[in-house]
C-alpha positions as CSV (number, residue, x, y, z in Angstrom):
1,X,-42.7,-23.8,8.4
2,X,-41.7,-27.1,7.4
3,X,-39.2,-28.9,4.9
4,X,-40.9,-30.2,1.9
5,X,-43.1,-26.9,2.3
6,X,-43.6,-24.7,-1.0
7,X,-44.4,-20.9,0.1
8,X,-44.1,-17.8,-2.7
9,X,-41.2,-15.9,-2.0
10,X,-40.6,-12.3,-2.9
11,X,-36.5,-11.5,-3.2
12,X,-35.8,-8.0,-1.5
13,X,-32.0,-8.5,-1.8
14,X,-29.1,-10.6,-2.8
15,X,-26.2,-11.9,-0.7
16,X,-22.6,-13.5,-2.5
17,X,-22.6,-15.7,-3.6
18,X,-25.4,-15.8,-5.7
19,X,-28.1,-16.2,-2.8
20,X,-31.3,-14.0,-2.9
21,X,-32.7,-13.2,0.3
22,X,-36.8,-12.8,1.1
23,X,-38.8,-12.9,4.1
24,X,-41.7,-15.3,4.9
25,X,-43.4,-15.7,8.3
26,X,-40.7,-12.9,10.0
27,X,-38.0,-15.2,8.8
28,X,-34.9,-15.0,6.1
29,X,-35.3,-17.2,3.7
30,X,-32.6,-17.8,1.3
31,X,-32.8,-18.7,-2.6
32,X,-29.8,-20.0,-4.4
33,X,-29.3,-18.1,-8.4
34,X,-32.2,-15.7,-7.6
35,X,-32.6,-12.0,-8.3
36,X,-34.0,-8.8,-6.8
37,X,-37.4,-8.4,-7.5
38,X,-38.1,-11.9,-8.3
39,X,-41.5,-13.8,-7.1
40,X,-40.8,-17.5,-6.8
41,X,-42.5,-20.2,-5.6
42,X,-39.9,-22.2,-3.7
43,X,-39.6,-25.0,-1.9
44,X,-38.2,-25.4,1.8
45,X,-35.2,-27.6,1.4
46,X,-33.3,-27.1,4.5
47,X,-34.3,-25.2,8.1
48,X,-32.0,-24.9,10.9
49,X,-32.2,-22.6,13.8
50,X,-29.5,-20.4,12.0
51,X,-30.4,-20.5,8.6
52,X,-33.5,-21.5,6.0
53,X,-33.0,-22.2,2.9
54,X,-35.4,-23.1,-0.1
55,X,-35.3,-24.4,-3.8
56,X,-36.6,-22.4,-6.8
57,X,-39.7,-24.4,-8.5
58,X,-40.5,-21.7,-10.9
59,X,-40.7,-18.0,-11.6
60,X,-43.9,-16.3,-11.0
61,X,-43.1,-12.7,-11.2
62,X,-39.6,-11.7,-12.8
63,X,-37.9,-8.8,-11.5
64,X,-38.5,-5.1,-12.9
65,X,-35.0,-4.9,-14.6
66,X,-35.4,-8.1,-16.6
67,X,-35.2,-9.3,-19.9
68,X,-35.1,-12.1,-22.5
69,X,-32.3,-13.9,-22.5
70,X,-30.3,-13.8,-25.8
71,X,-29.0,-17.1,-25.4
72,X,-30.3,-20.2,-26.8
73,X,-28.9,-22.4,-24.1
74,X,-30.5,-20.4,-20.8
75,X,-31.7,-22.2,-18.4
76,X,-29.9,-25.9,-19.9
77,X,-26.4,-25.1,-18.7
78,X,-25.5,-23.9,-15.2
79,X,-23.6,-21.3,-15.9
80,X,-24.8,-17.7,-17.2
81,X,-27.7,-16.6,-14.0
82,X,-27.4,-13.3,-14.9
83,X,-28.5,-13.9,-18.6
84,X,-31.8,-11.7,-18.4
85,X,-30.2,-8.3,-16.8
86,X,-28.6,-5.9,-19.0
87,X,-25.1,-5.1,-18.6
88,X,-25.3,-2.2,-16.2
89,X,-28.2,-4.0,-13.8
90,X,-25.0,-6.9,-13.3
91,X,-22.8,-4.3,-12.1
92,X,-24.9,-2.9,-9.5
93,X,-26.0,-6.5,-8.6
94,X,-22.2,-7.9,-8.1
95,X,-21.5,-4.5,-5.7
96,X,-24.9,-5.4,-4.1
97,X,-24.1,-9.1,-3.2
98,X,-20.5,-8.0,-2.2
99,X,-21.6,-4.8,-0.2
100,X,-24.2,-6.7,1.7
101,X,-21.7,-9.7,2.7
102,X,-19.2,-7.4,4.1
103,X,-22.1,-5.3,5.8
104,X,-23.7,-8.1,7.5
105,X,-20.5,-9.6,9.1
106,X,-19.9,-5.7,10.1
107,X,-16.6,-5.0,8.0
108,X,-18.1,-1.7,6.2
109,X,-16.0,-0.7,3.7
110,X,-16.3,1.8,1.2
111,X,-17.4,0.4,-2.2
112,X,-15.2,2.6,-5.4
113,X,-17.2,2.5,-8.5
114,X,-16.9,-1.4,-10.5
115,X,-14.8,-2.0,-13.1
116,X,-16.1,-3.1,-16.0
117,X,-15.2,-5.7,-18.7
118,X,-13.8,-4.7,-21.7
119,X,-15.8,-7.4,-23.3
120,X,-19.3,-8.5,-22.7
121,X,-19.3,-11.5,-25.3
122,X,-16.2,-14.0,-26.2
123,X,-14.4,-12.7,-23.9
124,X,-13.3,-16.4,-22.4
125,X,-9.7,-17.5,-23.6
126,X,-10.1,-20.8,-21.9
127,X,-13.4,-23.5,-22.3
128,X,-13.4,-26.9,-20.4
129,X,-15.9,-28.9,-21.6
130,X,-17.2,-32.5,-21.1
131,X,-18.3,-35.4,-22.7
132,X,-21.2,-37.4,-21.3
133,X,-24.9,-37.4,-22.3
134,X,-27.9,-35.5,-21.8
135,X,-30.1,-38.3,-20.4
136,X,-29.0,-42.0,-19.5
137,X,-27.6,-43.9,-22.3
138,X,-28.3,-41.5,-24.7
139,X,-26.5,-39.8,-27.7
140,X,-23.0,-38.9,-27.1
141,X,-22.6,-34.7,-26.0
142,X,-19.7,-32.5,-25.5
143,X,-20.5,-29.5,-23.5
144,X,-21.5,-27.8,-19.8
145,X,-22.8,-29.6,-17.4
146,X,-26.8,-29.7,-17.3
147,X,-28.5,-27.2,-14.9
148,X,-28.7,-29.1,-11.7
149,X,-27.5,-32.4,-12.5
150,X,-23.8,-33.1,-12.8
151,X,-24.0,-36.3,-14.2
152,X,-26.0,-35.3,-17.8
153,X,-24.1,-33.0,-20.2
154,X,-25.9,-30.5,-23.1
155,X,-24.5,-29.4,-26.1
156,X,-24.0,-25.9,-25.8
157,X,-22.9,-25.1,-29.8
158,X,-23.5,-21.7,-29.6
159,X,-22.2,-20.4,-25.8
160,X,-21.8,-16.5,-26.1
161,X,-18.9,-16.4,-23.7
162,X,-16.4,-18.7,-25.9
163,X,-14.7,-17.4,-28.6
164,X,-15.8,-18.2,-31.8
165,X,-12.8,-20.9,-32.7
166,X,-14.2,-22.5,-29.3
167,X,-17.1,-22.8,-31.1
168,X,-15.7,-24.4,-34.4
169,X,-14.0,-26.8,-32.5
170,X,-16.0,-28.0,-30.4
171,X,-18.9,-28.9,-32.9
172,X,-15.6,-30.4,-35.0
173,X,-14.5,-32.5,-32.2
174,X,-17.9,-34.0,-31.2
175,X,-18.5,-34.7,-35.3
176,X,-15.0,-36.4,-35.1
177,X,-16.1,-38.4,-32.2
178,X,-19.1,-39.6,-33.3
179,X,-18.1,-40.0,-37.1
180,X,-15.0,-42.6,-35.9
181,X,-17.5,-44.3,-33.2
182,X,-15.2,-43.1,-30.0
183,X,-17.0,-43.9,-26.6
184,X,-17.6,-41.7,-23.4
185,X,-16.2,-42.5,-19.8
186,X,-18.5,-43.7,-17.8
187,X,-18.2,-41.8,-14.3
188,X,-19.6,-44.4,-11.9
189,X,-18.1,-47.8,-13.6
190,X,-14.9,-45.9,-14.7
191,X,-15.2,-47.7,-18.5
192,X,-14.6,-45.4,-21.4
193,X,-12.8,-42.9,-23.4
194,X,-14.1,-39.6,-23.9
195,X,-13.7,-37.7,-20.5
196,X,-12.8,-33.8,-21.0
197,X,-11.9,-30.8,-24.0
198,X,-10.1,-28.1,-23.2
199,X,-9.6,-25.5,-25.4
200,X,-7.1,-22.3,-25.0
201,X,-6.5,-19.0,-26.9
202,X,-4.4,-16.4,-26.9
203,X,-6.0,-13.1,-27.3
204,X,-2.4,-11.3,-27.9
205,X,-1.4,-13.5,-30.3
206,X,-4.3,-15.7,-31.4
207,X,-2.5,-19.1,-30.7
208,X,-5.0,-21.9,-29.9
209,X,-4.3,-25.1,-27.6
210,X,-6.5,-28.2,-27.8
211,X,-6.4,-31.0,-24.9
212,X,-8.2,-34.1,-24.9
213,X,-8.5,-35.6,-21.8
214,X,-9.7,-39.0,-22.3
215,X,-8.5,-42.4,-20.5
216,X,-5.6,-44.9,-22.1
217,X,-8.5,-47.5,-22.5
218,X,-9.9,-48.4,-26.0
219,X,-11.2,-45.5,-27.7
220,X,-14.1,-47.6,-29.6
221,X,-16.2,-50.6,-29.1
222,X,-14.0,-52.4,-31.6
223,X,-11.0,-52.3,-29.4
224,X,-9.3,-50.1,-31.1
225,X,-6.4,-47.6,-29.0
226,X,-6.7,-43.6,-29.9
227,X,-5.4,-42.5,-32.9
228,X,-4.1,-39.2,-32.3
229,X,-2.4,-38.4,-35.8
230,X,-5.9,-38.7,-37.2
231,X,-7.1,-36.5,-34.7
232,X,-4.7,-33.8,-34.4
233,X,-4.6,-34.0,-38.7
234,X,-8.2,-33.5,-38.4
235,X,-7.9,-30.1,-36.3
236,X,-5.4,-28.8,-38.4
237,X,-7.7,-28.7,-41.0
238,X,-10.4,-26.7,-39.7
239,X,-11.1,-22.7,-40.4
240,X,-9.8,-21.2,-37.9
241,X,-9.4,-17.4,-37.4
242,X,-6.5,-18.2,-35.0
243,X,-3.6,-20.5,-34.9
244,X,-3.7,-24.0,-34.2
245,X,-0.6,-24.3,-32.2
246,X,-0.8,-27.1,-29.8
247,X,-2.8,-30.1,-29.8
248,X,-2.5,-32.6,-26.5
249,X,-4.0,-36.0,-25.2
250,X,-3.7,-35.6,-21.7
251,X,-3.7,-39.9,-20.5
252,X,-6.6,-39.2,-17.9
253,X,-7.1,-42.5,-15.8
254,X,-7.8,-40.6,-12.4
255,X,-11.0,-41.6,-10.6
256,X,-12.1,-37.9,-9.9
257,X,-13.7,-35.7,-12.7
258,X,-10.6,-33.3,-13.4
259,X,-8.3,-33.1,-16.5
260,X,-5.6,-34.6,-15.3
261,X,-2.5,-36.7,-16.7
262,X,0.6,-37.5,-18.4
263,X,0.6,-35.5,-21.3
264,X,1.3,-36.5,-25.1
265,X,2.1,-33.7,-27.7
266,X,-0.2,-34.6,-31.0
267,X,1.3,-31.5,-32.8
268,X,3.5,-28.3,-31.9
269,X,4.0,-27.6,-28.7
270,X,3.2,-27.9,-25.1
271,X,2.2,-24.5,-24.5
272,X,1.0,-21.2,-26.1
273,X,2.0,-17.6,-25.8
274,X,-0.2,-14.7,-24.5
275,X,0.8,-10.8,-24.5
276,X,-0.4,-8.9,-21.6
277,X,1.0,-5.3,-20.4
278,X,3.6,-5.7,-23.7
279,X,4.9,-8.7,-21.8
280,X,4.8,-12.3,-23.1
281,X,3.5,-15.4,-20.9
282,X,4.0,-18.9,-21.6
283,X,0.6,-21.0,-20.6
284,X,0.9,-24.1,-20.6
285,X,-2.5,-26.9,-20.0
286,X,-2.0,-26.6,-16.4
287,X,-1.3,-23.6,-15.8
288,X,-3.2,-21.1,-13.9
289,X,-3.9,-17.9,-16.5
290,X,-6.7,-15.4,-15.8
291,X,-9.9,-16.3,-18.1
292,X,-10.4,-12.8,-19.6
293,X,-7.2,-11.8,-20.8
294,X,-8.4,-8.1,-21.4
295,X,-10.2,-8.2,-18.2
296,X,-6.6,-8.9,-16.4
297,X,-5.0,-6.0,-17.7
298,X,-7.6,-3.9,-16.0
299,X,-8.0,-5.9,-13.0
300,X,-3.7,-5.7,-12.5
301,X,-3.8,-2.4,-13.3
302,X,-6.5,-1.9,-10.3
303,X,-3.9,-3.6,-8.1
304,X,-1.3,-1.7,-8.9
305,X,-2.5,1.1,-8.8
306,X,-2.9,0.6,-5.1
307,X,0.9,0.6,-4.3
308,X,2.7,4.0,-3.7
309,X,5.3,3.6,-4.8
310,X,8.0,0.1,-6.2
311,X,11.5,2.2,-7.5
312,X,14.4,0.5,-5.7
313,X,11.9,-1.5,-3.7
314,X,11.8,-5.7,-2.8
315,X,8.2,-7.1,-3.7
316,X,6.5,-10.0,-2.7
317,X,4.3,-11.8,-5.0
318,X,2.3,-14.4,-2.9
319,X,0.2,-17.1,-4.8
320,X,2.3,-16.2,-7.7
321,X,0.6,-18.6,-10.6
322,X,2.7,-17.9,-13.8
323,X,4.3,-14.9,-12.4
324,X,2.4,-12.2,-14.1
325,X,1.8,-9.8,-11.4
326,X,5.2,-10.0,-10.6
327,X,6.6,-9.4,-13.7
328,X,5.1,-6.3,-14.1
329,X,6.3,-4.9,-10.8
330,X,9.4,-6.3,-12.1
331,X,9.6,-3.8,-14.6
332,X,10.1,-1.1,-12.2
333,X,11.1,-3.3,-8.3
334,X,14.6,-3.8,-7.6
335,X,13.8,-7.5,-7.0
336,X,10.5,-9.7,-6.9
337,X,9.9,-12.9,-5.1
338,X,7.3,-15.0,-6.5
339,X,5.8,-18.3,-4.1
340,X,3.3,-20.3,-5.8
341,X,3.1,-24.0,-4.7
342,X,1.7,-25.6,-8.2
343,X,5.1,-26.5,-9.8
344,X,4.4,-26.3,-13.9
345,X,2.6,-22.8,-13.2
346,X,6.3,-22.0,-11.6
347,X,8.2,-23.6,-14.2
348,X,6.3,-21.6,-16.9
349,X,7.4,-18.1,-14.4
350,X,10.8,-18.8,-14.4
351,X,11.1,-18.9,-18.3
352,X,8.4,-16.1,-19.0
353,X,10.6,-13.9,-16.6
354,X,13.6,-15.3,-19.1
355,X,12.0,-14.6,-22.1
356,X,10.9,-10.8,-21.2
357,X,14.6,-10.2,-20.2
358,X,14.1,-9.9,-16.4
359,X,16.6,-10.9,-14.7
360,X,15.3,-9.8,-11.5
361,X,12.7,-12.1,-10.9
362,X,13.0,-15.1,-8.3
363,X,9.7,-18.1,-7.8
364,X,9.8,-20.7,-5.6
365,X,7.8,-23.7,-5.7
366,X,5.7,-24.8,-2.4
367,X,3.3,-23.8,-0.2
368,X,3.3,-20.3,0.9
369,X,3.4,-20.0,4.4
370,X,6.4,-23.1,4.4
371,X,8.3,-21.2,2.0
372,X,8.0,-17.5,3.7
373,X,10.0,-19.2,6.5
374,X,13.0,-19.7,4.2
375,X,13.0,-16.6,2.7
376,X,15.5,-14.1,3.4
377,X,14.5,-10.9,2.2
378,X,12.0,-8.5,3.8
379,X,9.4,-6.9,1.6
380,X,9.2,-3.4,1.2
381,X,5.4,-4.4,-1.3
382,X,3.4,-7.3,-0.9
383,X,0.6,-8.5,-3.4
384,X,-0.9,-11.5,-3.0
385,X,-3.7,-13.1,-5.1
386,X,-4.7,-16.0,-3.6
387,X,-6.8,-19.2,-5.1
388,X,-10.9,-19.3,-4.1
389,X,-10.2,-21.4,-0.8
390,X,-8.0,-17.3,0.4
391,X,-5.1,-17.7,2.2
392,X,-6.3,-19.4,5.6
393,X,-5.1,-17.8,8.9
394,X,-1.8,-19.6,9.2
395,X,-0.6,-17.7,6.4
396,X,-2.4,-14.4,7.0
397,X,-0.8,-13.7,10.4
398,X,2.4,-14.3,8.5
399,X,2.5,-12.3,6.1
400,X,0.9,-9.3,8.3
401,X,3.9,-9.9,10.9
402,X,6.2,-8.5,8.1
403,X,4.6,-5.4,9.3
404,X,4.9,-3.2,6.3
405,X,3.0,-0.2,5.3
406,X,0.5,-1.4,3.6
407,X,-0.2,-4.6,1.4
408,X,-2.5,-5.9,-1.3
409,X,-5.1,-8.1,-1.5
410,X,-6.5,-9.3,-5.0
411,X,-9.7,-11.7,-4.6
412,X,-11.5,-14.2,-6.9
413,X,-13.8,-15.0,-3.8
414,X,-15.7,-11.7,-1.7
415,X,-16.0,-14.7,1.2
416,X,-12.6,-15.8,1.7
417,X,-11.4,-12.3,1.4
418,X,-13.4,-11.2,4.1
419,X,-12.3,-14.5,6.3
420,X,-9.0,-12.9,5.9
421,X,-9.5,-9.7,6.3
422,X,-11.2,-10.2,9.4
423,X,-7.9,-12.0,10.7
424,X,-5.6,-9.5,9.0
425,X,-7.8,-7.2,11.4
426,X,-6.8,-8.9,14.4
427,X,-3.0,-8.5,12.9
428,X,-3.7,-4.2,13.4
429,X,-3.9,-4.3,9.5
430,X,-7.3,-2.4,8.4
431,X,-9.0,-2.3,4.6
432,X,-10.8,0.7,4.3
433,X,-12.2,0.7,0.8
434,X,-12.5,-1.7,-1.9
435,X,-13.0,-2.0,-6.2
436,X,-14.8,-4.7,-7.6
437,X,-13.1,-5.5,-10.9
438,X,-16.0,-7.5,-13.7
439,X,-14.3,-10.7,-14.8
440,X,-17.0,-12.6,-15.9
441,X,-20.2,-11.0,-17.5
442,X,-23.4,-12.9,-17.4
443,X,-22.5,-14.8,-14.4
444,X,-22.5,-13.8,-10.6
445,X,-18.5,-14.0,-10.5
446,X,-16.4,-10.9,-9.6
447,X,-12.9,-9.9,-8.4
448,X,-11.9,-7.7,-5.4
449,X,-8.8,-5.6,-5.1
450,X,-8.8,-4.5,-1.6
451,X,-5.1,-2.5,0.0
452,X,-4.6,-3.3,4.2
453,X,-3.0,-0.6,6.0
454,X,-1.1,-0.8,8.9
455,X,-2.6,1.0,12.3
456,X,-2.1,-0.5,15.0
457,X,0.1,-3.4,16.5
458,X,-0.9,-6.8,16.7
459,X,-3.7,-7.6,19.8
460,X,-3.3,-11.3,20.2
């Protein structure tokens, strides 16, 4: 077997993230966005002694529990794989992918039924989209990235997972563009305008944020600089079934392909407010705010669930973002200590915990493992919901050598959980079931909530 070699490849299972596994000439072959069942024909693309892996070229055979898809834009975005199972074939494919990660790096746990999604369709209350083109030099587009190129962008007017003032925006903002002659940023000579749209919503209250990220250069060929009265008038105006509440241009002159900036308000104000667990959470552009706000309500309640008991007790809440977790063990904790290093995310915690009355409630800025130094307190309950890069070992051996009962573990990424669990391990700390908690229907993402108990004492 050589690279450049195209074989037909059965998949017999999947691995997270995403990867479909076959066999070809007694060797694993592995398949990027493939399914179960599937009969590709593939191409080798890499082949070390550890590891093949090979491109998709086409479908030959689909797998038994496949469909159509129902959307219109399969196959020209990269983001929906899962498009052609039905809702019940995801589940088992996400506890699959997960199962057989943890299984093959010998950390068998016991897998609790999945939690579903309360919504299949719109469930999204925050799109990032981009401007850019389809194909060089051609028409201006304001969507998802194209399916294996990052450089081309399709429109995707119709996406199932936005909510339906995404929808009326965005088609509204790419008609604005193109109607007052506005110019896309050019990723590799950095000239341009147009860059990002991001668009928030609050399903508890129905408040809609609009940001346009675009650079402080001229905004048309004539020279002319943004006008963003006309432009945030022009949003105001549109039939919305929410509220317009905040529009932004975020002054985005950075070299890498983020929304980032200093950050004008066009109209209201800088941030929206959400409603989850009869609280109320101030989001802000930046800030980090699960993407299924229906979703999170299950997927906290999972966590919580896990902890015995919080009456009269001092929790930790590690990787804190806007302080949600933590406010709802607020609720019932004697105190709660919140770390989370991004600062605006912290800001926005310190004045949700204000506005629900909590007076309980501490967050530090900074980076987790510097700041659990400082702290003072011991922990009675730790949670701690880390970004998809996990916590790293540095700060998994510290929090383990607090040496409490038990402590909580809520995942956006199966592989970095099981890095740390496998250190956490080492620590006499020992996870013997998990739940899988459904985020994000339609694609291959999935959260874990996972609770470490202590057994034994530390071996190194």
């Amino acid at each position: 077997m050589k690279k450049g070699q195209e074989i037909e490849l059965k998949i017999t299972r999947m691995k997270y993230p995403n990867v479909g596994i076959g066999i070809f000439e007694d060797q694993e072959i592995r398949v990027k966005n493939a399914l179960t069942g599937q009969v590709l024909a593939c191409r080798i693309s890499k082949k070390r002694s550890t590891k093949i892996e090979a491109r998709a070229l086409e479908v030959i055979e689909r797998a038994p529990n496949e469909k159509d898809s129902f959307c219109e834009h399969f196959n020209m975005c990269g983001g929906c794989m899962l498009q052609t199972l039905d809702y019940e074939s995801q589940l088992n494919l996400k506890t699959e992918m997960v199962k057989n990660l943890f299984d093959e790096a010998g950390l068998m746990l016991k897998f609790n039924p999945i939690v579903p999604s309360p919504e299949a369709f719109e469930y999204r209350n925050k799109m990032e989209f981009s401007f850019g083109d389809e194909f060089k030099d051609g028409p201006l587009t304001l969507g998802m990235h194209k399916k294996g190129h990052h450089h081309d962008v399709v429109d995707v007017p119709n996406c199932h997972l936005a909510d339906v003032d995404f929808r009326t925006i965005q088609k509204a903002v790419l008609a604005y563009a193109k109607e007052n002659g506005l110019i896309k940023y050019n990723k590799r000579s950095h000239i341009g305008f147009l860059r990002h749209l991001v668009v928030r919503k609050a399903k508890g209250t129905g408040e809609i944020m609009v940001a346009l990220s675009a650079s402080t250069q001229p905004a048309d060929t004539a020279g002319n600089v943004f006008d963003g009265k006309s432009f945030a008038k022009y949003l105001n105006e549109l039939p919305l079934v929410g509220k317009l509440s905040s529009v932004l241009y975020v002054k985005n002159d950075g070299l890498g392909d983020v929304v980032s900036g200093e950050i004008d308000c066009l109209l209201g104000g800088l941030y929206i407010t959400e409603k989850l667990f009869d609280l109320t959470f101030k989001i802000t552009l930046y800030s980090f705010f699960q993407t299924n706000t229906k979703g999170a309500e299950r997927l906290y309640q999972t966590a919580l669930d896990q902890i015995e008991s919080m009456e009269d007790k001092v929790c930790f809440d590690l990787f804190s973002g806007t302080g949600t977790i933590g406010q709802i063990m607020a609720q019932k904790a004697k105190k709660v200590i919140g770390i989370e290093w991004v600062e605006d995310a912290v800001v926005a915690a310190r004045e949700n915990a204000h506005m629900n009355g909590l007076d309980n409630c501490e967050f530090i800025c900074g980076d987790v493992f510097e700041q659990l130094k400082k702290v003072k307190e011991k922990p009675d309950v730790i949670v701690v919901d880390p970004p998809r890069s996990g916590m790293g070992e540095k700060t998994t051996v510290a929090v383990a050598s607090y040496g409490i009962p038990s402590i909580v573990y809520v995942s956006c990424n199966p592989s970095t959980l099981l890095d740390d669990l496998i250190v956490f391990q080492k620590q006499g700390y020992k996870a013997d079931d998990i739940t899988l908690v459904d985020m994000f229907p339609w694609t291959g993402g999935v959260e874990c909530v996972t609770r470490l108990t202590k057994t034994v004492n530390e071996t190194n």
